[in-house]
C-alpha positions as CSV (number, residue, x, y, z in Angstrom):
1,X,115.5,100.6,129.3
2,X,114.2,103.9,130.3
3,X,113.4,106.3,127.4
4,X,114.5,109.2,129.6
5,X,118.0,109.0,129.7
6,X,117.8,108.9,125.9
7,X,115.8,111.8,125.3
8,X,118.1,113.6,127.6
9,X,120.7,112.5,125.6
10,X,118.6,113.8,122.5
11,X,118.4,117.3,123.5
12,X,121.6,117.9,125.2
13,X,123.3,117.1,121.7
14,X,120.9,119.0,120.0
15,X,121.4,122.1,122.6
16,X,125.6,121.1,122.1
17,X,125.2,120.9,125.8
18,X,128.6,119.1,127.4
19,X,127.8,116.3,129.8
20,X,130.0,118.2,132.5
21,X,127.8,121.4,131.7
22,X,124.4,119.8,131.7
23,X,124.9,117.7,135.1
24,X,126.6,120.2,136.9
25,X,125.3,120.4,140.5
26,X,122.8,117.6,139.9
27,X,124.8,114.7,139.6
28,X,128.2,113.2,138.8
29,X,129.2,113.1,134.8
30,X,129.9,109.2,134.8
31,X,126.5,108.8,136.2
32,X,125.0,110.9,133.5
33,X,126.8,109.0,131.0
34,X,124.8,105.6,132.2
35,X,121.7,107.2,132.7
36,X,122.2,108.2,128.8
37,X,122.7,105.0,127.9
38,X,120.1,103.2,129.4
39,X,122.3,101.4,132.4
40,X,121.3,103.1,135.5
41,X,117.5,104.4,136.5
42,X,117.4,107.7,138.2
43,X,115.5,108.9,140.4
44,X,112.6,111.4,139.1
45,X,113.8,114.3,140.6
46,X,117.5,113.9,138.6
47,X,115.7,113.8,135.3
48,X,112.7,116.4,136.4
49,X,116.1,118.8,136.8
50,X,117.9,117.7,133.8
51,X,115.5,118.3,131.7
52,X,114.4,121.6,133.5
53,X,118.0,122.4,132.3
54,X,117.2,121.9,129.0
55,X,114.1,123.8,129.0
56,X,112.2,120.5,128.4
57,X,108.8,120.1,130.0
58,X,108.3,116.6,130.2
59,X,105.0,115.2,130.0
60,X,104.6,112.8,133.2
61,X,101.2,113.8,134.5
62,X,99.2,110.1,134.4
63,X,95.7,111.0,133.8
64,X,97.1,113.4,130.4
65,X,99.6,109.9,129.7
66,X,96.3,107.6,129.6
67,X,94.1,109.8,127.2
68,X,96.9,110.0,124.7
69,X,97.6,106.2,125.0
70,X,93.9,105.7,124.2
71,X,93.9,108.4,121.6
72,X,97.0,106.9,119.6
73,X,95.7,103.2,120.1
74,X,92.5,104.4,118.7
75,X,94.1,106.3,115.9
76,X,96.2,102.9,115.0
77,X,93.2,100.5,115.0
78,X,91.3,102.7,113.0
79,X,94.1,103.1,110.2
80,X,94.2,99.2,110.0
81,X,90.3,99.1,109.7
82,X,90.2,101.9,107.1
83,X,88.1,104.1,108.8
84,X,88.2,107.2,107.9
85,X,89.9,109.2,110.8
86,X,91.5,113.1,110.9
87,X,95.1,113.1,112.9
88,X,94.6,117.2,113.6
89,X,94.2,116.9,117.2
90,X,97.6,114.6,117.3
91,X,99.7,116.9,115.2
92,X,98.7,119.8,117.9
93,X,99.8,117.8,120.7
94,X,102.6,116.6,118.9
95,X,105.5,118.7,120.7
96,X,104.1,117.2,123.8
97,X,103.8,113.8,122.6
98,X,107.8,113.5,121.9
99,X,108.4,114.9,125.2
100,X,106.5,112.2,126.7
101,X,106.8,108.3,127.4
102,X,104.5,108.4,124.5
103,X,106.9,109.5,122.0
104,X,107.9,106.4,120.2
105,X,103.7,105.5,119.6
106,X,103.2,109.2,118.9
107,X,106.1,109.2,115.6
108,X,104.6,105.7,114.5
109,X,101.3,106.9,114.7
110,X,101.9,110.1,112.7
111,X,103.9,107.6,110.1
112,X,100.4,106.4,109.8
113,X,99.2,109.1,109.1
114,X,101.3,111.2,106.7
115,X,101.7,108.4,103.9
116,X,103.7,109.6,101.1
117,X,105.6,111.8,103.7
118,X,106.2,109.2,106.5
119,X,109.6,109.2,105.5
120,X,110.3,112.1,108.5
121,X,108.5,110.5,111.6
122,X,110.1,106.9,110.4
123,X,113.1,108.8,110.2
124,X,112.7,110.5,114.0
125,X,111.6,107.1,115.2
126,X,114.7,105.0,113.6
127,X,117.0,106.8,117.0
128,X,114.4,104.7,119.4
129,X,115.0,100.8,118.0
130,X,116.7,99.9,120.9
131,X,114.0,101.3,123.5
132,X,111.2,99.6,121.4
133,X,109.0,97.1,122.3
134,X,108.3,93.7,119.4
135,X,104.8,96.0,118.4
136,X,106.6,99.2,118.1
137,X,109.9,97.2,116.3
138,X,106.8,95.3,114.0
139,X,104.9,98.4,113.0
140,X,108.5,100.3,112.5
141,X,109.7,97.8,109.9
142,X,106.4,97.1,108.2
143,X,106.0,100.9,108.0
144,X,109.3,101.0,106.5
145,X,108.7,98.3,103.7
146,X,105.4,100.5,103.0
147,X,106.9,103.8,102.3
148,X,110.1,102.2,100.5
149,X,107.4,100.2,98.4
150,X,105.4,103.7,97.3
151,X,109.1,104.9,95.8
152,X,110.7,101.9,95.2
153,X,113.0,103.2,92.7
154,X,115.1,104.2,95.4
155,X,114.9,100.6,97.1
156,X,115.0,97.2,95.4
157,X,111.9,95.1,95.9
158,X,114.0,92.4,98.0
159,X,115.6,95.0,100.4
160,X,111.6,96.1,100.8
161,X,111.2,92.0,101.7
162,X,114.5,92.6,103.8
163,X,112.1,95.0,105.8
164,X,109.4,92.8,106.0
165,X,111.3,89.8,107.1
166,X,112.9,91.9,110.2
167,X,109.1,93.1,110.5
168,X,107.8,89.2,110.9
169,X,110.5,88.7,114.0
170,X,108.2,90.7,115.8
171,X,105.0,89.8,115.0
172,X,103.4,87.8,112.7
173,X,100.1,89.4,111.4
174,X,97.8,89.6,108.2
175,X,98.7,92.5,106.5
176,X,102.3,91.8,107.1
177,X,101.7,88.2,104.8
178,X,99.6,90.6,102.3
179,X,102.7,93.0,101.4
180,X,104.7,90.1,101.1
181,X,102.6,89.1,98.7
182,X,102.4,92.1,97.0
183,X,105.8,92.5,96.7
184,X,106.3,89.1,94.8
185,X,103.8,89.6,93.0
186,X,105.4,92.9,91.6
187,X,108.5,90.6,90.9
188,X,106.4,88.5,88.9
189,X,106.7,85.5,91.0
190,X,102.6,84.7,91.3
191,X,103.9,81.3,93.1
192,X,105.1,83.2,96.2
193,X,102.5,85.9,95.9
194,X,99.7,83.2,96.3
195,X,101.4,81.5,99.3
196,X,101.5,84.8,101.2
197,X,98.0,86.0,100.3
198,X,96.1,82.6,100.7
199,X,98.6,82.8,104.0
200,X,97.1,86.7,105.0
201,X,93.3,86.0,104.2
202,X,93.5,82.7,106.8
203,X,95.2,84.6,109.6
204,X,92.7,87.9,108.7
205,X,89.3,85.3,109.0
206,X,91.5,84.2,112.7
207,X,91.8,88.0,113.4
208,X,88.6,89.2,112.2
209,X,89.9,91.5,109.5
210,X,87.8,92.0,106.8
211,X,89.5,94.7,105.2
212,X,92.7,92.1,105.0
213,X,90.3,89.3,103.8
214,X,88.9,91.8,101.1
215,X,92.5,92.7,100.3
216,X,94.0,89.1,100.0
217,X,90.9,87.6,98.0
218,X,91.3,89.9,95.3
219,X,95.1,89.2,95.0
220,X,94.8,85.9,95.4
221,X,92.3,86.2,92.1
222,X,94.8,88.6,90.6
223,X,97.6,85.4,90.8
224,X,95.5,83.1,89.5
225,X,94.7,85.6,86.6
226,X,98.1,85.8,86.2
227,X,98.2,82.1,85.9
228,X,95.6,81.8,83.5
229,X,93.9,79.7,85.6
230,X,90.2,81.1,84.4
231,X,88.0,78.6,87.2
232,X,89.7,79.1,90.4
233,X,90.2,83.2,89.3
234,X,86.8,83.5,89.4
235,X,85.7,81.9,92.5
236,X,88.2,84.2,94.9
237,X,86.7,86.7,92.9
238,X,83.4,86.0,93.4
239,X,84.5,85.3,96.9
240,X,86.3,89.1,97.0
241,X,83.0,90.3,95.4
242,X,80.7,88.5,98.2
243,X,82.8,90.3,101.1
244,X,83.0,93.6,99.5
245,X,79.0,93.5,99.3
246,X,78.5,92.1,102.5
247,X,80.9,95.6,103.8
248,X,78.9,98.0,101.5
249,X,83.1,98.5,100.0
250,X,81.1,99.7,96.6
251,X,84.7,100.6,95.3
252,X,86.3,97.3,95.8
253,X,83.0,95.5,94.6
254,X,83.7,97.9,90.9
255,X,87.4,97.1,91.5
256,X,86.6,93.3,90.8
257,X,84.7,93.7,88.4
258,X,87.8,96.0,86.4
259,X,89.9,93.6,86.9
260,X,88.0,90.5,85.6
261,X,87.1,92.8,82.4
262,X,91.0,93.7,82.1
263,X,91.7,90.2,82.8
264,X,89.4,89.1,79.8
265,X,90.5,92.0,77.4
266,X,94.4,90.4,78.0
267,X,92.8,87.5,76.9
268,X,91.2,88.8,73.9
269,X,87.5,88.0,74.8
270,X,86.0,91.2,74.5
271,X,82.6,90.3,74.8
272,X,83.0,89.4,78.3
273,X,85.7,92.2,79.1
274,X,83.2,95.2,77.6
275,X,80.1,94.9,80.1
276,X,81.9,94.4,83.1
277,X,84.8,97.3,82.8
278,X,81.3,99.6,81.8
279,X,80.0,99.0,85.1
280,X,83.2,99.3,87.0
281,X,83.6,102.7,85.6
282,X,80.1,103.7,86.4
283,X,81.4,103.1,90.1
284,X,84.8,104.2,90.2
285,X,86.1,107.3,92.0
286,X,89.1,107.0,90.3
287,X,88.4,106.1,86.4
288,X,91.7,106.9,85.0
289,X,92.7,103.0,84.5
290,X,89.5,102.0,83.5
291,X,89.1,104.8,80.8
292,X,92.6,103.4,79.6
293,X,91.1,99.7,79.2
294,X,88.0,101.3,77.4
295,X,89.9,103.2,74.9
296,X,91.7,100.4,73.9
297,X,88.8,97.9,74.0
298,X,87.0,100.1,71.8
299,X,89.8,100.9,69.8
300,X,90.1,96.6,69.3
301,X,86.8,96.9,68.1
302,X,86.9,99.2,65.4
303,X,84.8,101.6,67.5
304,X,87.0,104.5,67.9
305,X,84.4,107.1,68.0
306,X,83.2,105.4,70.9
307,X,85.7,105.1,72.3
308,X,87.3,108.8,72.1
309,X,85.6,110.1,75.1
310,X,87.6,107.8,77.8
311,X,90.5,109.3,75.7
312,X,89.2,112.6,76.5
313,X,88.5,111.8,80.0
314,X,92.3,110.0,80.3
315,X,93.4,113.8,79.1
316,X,91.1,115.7,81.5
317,X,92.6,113.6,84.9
318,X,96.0,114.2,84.0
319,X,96.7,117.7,85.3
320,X,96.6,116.5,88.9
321,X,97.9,113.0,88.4
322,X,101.7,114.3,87.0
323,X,104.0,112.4,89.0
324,X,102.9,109.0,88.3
325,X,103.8,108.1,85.1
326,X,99.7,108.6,83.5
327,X,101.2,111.1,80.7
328,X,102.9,107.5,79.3
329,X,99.6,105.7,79.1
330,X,97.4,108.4,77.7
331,X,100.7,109.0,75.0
332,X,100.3,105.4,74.5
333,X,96.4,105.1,73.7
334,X,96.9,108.1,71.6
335,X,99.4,106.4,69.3
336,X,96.4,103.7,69.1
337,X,94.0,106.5,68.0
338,X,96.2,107.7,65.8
339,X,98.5,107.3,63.0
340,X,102.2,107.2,64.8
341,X,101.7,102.8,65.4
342,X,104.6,102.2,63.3
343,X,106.8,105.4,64.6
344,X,110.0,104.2,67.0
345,X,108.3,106.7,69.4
346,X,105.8,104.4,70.3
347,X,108.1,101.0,70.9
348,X,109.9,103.7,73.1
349,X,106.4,104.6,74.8
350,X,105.3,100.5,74.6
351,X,109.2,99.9,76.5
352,X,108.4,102.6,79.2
353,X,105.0,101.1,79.9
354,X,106.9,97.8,80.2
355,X,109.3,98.5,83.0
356,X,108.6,96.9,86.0
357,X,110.3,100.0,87.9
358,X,107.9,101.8,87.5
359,X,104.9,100.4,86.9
360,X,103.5,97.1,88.6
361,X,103.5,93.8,86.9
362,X,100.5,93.5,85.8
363,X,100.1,96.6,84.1
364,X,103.6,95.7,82.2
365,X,102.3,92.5,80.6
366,X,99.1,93.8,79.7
367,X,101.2,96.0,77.4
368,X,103.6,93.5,76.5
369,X,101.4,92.2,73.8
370,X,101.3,95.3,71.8
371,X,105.1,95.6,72.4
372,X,106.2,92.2,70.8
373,X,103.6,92.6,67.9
374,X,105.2,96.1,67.0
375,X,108.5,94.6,67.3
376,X,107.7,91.8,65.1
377,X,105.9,94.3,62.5
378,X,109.6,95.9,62.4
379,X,110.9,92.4,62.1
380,X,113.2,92.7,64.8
381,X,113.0,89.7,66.4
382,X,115.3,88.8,68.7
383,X,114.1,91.3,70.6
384,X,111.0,89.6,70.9
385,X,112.5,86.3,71.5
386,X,114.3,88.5,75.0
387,X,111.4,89.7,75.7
388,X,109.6,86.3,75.8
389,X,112.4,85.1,77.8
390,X,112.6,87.9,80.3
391,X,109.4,88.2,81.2
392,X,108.2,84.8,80.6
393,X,105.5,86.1,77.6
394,X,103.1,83.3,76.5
């Protein structure tokens, strides 16, 4: 189908041009109306005039069309690779972009791009489906699933796996396994979650992704934590740890060792929990969860006045961190330092850092332990015995 006639289409509704007023002297109105919809090819010269008519300079100078496909291709690899890469340079050409051939790549591209706000080019591009091709469809519908998975209180997690599952007709790549997987795993079903990531990190090795193997080793761990499955947790990640030294990924590499020490602290062994969450934090860009595991380990340990400072810190980082739920946890560890434990205030913080809705699954069971013990303090059981039942508590 040529993309022409639609874009024509595209800017004579947006002009409220008629289809008698816009052809007029160019050609007849029933051919217009196929050429809109895809069922006829023109000649150039009809759409070089339509769009003259529209005040539309479309871009169809080759050598101009083959940089940008480069650019944009280059701009997409180096998203998936996590390099780090400015889009200025596309968001100047951008008006000429959507008046191009290009258009479809250029709005995908800028999804990219734009994270939290890819809602608006995902938006733009929705109107092109039927003119895309199974790698434009893919990325579409993966894209999708990723920006209805940042807010997801607006979405259910299976109409994200809805996305994902359109996404797969298309193509059937690593990272698309690895949000599957993260996306059961945020239902709590580690069974799934594992099948997808063990699924990613094969097809990543077959691609050559490391990023994706990084990504699906440490969730594959994570499951197997969630399992309490101690052995095979720690060889993926040791195997997670390996990769992320072998890519100089110092983040990740501090990232495994937070989530072994938050794994152990869950567990109660705060021997092994203390040393390794110390040197995670000493890595960390962002220390905010890691200051919250401290707190509470030292807190565990009678060693509050140790343990004040990642309080403190908590406090500090929450001025630019407002919008996603932080002011909870630091309310929560500041119950534990003080004297409000056996105030209804904090059950109604403990229930808040418990909701799977808005915080991932993980996080909610770590706190489910000090939600059942302050419900069975106020002897109100069958609460508990819900809880237990809900969320599967052992």
């Amino acid at each position: 189908m040529d993309l022409r006639g639609f874009l024509v289409r595209c800017h004579r509704l947006q002009r409220n041009y008629s289809q008698e007023g816009l052809c007029r002297g160019i050609c007849a109105v029933s051919y217009l109306s196929k050429l809109e919809q895809g069922k006829v090819q023109a000649a150039d010269e009809i759409y070089q005039a339509l769009f003259h008519r529209l005040g539309i300079v479309f871009q169809e100078n080759e050598e101009w069309l083959a940089v940008w496909k480069e650019k944009l291709q280059e701009l997409a690899s180096a998203w998936f690779y996590g390099e780090q890469r400015e889009a200025y340079e596309l968001e100047k050409q951008m008006e000429n972009l959507l008046n191009s051939p290009l258009c479809v790549d250029a709005l995908l591209i800028k999804a990219l791009y734009t994270k939290e706000h890819a809602d608006k080019p995902l938006a733009s591009a929705s109107v092109f489906l039927p003119y895309m091709q199974d790698a434009q469809r893919f990325l579409y519908h993966f894209l999708c699933a990723g920006q209805a998975l940042q807010s997801r209180e607006e979405q259910t997690l299976s109409a994200i796996l809805a996305q994902l599952q359109e996404a797969q007709k298309y193509g059937g790549w690593s990272i698309l396994y690895q949000m599957k997987g993260d996306v059961y795993a945020l239902m709590g079903d580690y069974s799934q979650a594992l099948h997808h990531h063990l699924k990613a990190y094969d097809l990543a090795c077959e691609q050559g992704f490391l990023p994706c193997m990084i990504d699906a080793s440490m969730h594959i761990a994570n499951c197997y934590s969630a399992m309490h499955a101690e052995g095979v947790m720690l060889m993926y990640y040791e195997r997670c740890e390996h990769l992320c030294r072998s890519s100089k990924n110092k983040q990740m590499q501090a990232h495994v060792w937070y989530n072994i020490g938050s794994t152990y602290q869950q567990w109660g062994d705060f021997q092994k929990a203390l040393p390794l969450l110390l040197k995670a934090y000493q890595i960390l860009d962002d220390t905010f969860l890691c200051c919250h595991k401290l707190a509470l380990l030292y807190e565990q340990l009678n060693q509050k006045k140790e343990g004040l400072r990642y309080v403190q810190e908590m406090e500090r980082q929450l001025d630019s961190h407002e919008a996603d739920g932080r002011r909870e946890i630091v309310q929560f560890v500041r119950y534990r330092y003080g004297t409000a434990v056996d105030a209804e205030v904090y059950i109604d913080c403990l229930y808040t850092l418990c909701d799977t809705s808005r915080y991932f699954h993980g996080f909610c069971q770590f706190h489910l332990s000090y939600l059942i013990a302050a419900l069975k303090k106020k002897r109100r059981y069958k609460e508990v015995m819900k809880l237990m039942e809900e969320t599967k508590f052992s």
